[in-house]
N, C-alpha and C positions, 0 to 999 in steps of 0.2 A: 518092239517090246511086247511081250507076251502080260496078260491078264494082273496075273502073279505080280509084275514090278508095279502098276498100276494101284492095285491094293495097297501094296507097302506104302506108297506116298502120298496117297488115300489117309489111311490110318495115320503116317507122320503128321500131313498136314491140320487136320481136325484134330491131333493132339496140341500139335504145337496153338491150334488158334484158341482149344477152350481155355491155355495154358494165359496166352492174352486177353481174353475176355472174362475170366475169373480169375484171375491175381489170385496172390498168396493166401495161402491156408494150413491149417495142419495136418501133420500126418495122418489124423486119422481120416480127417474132410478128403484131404486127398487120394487116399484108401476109397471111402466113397466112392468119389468123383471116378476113377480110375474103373473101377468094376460096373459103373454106371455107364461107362463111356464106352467101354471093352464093349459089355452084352449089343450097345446101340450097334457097334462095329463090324461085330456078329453079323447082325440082322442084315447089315448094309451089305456084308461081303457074298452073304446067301443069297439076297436080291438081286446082287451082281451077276453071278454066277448061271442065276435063272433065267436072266436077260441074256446073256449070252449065247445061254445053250438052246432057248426055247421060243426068244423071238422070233416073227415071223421073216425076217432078214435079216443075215446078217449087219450087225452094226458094231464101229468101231470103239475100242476100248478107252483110246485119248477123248472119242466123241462125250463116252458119257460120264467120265471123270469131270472133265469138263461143267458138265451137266450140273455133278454132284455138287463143285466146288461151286458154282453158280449160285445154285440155289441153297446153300448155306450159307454165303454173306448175303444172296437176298432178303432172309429171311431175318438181318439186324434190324438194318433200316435203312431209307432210301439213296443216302450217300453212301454207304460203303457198297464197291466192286471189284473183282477180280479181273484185274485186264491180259488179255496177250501180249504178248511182246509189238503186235502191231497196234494193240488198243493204246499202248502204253508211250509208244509214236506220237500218237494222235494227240495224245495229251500235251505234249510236250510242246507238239505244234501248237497246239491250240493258246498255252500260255505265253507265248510269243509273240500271237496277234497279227497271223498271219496262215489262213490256209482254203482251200478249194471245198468250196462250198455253195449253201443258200442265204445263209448267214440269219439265224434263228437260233432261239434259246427254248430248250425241250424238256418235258417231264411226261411222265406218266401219274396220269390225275384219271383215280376212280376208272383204273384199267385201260386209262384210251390214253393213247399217246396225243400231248396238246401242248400247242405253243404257246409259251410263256409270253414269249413277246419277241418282236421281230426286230436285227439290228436296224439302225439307220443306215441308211444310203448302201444297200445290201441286194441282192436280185430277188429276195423273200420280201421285205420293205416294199420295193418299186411295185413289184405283180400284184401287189395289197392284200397281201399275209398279215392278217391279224393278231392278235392275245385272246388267246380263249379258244381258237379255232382247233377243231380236231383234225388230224390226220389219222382218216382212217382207210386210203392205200397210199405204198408207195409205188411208181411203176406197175398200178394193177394190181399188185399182190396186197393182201390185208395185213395190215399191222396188230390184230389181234393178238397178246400175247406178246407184244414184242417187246426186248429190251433198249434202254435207251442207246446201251452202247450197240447194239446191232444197227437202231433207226440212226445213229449217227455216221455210221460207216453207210447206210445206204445212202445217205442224203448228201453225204461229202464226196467228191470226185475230181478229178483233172476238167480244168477252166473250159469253158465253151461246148461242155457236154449237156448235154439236158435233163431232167426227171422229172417225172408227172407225180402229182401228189394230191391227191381225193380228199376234199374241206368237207365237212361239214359246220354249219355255223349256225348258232342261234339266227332264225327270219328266215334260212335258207330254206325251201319248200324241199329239196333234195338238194343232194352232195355235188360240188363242184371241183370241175378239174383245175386245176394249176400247173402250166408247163412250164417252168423255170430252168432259165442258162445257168448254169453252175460260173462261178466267179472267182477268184482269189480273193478273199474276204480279209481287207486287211482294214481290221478295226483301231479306228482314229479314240484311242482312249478318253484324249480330253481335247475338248475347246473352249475358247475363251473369248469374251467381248467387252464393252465399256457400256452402259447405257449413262446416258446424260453428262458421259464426261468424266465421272466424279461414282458409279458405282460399277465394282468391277464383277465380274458373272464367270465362272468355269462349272463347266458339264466335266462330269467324270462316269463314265460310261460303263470302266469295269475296271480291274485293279490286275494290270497283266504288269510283265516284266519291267517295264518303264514308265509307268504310272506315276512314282515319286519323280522322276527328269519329267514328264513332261509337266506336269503341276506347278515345279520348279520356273521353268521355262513360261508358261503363261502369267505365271505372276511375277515375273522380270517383265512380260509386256504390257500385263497392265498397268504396271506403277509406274512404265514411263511413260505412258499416254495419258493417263489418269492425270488430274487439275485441281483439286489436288484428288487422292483414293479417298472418299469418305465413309466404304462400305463394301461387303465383299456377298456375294451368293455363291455357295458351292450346291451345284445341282448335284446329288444321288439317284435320282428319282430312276427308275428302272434296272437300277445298277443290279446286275445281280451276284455281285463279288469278285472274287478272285485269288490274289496271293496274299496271305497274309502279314507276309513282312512287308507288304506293299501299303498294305493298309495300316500299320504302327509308322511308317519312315510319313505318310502323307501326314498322317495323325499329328505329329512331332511338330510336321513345318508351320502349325498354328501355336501352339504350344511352348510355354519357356519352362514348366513342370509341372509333376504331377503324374498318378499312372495314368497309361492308356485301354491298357485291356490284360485282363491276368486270364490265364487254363489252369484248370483242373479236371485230372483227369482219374482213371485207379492206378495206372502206375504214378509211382512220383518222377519217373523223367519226364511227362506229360505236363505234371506241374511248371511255370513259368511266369512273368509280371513282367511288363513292359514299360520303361518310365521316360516321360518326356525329357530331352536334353536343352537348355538355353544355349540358342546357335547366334543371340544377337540380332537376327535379321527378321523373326517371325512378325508379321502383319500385327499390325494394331489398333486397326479401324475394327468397329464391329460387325458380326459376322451373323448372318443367314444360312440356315443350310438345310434344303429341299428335299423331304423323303416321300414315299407313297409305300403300294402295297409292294412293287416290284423292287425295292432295295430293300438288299440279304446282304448276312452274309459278313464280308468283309466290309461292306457298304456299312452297315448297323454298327460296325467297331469303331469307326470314324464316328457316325453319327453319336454315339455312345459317348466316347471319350471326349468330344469337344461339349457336350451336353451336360453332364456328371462333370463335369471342372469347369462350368459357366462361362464357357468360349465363347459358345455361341447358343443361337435359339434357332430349334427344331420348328420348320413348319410345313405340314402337309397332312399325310394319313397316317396309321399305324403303318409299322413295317411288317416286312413278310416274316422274320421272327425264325431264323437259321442261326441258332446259338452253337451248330457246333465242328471242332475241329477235326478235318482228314487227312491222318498220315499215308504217305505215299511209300510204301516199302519196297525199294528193289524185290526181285527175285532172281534164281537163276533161269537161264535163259532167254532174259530179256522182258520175262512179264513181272505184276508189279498189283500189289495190292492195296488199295484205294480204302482205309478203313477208321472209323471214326475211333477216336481215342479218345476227345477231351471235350469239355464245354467251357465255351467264354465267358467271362463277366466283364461287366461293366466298370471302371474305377469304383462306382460307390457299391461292387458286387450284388449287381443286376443279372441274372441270368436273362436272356433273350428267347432262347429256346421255346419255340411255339408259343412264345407274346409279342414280341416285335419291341420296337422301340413307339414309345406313346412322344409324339408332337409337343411340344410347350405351347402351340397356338394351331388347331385343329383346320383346317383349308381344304374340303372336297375339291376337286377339279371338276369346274364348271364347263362344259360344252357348250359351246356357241351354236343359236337355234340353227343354224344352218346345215349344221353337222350332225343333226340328231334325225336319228333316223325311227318313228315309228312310236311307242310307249317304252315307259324307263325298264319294261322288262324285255327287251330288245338288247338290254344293255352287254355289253360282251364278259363274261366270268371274269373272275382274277383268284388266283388261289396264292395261299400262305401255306408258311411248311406243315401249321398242323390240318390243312388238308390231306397231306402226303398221306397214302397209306403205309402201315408201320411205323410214322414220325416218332424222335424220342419225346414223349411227353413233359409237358413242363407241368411244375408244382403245382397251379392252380388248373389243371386237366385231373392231376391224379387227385386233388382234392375234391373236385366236383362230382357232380353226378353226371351221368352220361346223358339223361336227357336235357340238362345243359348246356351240354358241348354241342350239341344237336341245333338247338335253339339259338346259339352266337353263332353257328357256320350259316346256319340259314340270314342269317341277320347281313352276315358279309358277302351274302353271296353275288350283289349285283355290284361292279365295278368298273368303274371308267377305263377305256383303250387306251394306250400308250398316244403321248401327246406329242408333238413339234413342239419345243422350247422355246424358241428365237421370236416369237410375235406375241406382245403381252397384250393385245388385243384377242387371243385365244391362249392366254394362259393367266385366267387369273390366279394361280398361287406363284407365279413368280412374278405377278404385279402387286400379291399383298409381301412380298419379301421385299420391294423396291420398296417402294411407301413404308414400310418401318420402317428402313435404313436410313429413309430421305427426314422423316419423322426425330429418326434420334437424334440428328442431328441440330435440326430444331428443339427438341426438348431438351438438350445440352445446353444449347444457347439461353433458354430461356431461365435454365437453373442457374445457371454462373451471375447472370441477370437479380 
């Protein structure tokens, strides 16, 4: 395909996307828009053309298309992408909970590509792949500039292969290597346990395809081990999202009504409300439910919705504060674009979007002395969405000053590493969720009394 067709689809597509991203107007606005748009197109196609003919090697035509359309949903915000037909693969894999990898969750924080936090029981997890940690090569090569869907494709590969991956970390005198076996990363969404008989506990890891059956399924096994259920903990605490029908169907299974979470978006198909259905069987013990900085997302919609309808009580840290939603748009030829359309609210129309969800009872995670390594400024980052560069701002960002904003990042900026759950002897916030539970029940007693 020669230059010429490249353009045309060039120009289609940046029309059709300003066409999605400023919604309806008048004829004359659109007159505007159009002659605004054109001149830009101009510019773009001369640029092209110069590149072409005058760079110092030849270079391909799809290569910097490519390029173009790249870096014009870069340049929204930090969820929306345009993927290839193989990005678009990936994806697919990925919401299945099942594919070759190191098994880590990724962003680009302040140009360096860095781990959000590392799955459990993962070959990133075992090697002690931290949160916070930078990757700054892979295989030797610099990840300077890199995107996340590129550092995902390098880091994913067929089981039993290997990749070197260059840490840097707060304490480390110099960057350390990591040689990790690539795995089949087949991530156990939930689990579930009983402590004391009588308090039931599910971890919810991330909201993939069967998130609502497996949720289902552990609370059929704790109510018949349980003597009786007097109490329930749903752990989020690291979640960092996933489907969001997954997260209205989990929402529900606590719920006899009430909304769950509403979008608004600029179109009005965007527009949508989600309402609890009485299925008879929802849980009726009361409920705990465990956030920190690492639950986004679909995670915050849960937490939201059983919060905002006094389900249950929030306890832990602010959340990471991902108020919003990404439609996934087919294309032809297999590739598919990744682009934010709407934001969430909360039942009582809470926006989240870079605030998070605020705790009803505030619970830092305590490290046990053993585990601490050095002074609290040793402590490993944790970032929230309005770290992201480009984040869409929320209402109290756009109202403040900026040397405010300035002032709260600094404030958040030291944050505890991703915990092990299962030992409440290193986890005091899911021993102060046990002890209310065990608490209400005695102050039930005591008021019927």
């Amino acid at each position: 395909m020669n230059a010429f067709f490249y353009k045309r689809i060039l120009i289609l597509f940046a029309f059709l996307t300003l066409l999605i991203l400023l919604g309806p107007y008048s004829d004359s606005q659109v007159s505007a828009i159009d002659q605004n748009t054109y001149k830009s197109l101009k510019t773009f196609s001369e640029v092209l053309d110069m590149v072409e003919k005058n760079y110092v090697e030849p270079v391909e035509g799809n290569k910097l298309m490519q390029g173009a359309i790249n870096g014009m949903i870069k340049s929204l915000d930090p969820h929306s992408v345009f993927m290839t037909a193989e990005m678009f693969k990936e994806l697919e894999v990925e919401t299945r909970g099942s594919f070759g990898g190191l098994g880590i969750e990724i962003t680009i924080l302040k140009d360096v590509l860095t781990v959000v936090s590392p799955i459990e029981d993962t070959p990133a997890y075992n090697a002690g792949i931290k949160a916070g940690d930078q990757i700054i090569k892979i295989d030797d090569k610099s990840t300077k500039d890199i995107t996340i869907t590129e550092a995902v494709k390098k880091l994913r590969g067929p089981r039993d292969t290997k990749v070197t991956i260059t840490i840097m970390r707060e304490g480390l005198a110099k960057p350390k290597d990591f040689v990790i076996t690539r795995s089949i990363i087949k991530i156990r969404a939930v689990k579930s346990k009983i402590y004391d008989n009588q308090i039931g506990y599910i971890r919810i890891a991330t909201f993939q395809e069967r998130a609502v059956d497996d949720v289902k399924k552990a609370l059929r096994e704790i109510a018949a081990k349980a003597n009786p259920l007097k109490g329930l903990v749903i752990d989020l605490r690291n979640n960092p999202g996933g489907l969001l029908n997954q997260s209205v169907d989990v929402s529900d299974l606590f719920l006899k009504s009430g909304v769950i979470v509403s979008t608004r978006g600029r179109s009005q198909s965007m527009e949508s409300k989600s309402v609890a259905k009485d299925d008879g069987n929802e849980p009726t013990c009361p409920i705990v439910v465990l956030v920190n900085e690492g639950t986004a997302s679909a995670a915050e919609i849960v937490s939201g919705a059983l919060q905002d309808n006094g389900r249950a009580v929030i306890l832990g840290a602010q959340t990471f504060g991902k108020g919003s939603v990404q439609t996934v748009i087919p294309m032809e030829g297999g590739a598919a674009l990744k682009l934010t359309t709407a934001k969430y609210y909360t039942p009582k129309g809470r926006s989240i979007q870079a605030e998070g969800i605020t705790p009803d009872i505030v619970v830092k995670l305590v490290r046990p002395a053993e585990e601490k390594n050095g002074t609290e400024e040793q402590l490993l980052m944790r970032m929230r969405e309005r770290d992201l560069q480009g984040h869409i701002k929320s209402t109290k960002e756009l109202e403040s000053k900026p040397e405010d904003g300035k002032k709260e990042t600094r404030e958040e900026a030291k944050k505890e590493p991703k915990k092990e759950v299962d030992d409440l002897d290193k986890d005091n916030q899911l021993k102060n969720a046990i002890d209310i539970l065990k608490s209400w029940d005695i102050l039930k007693r005591n008021m019927k009394g």
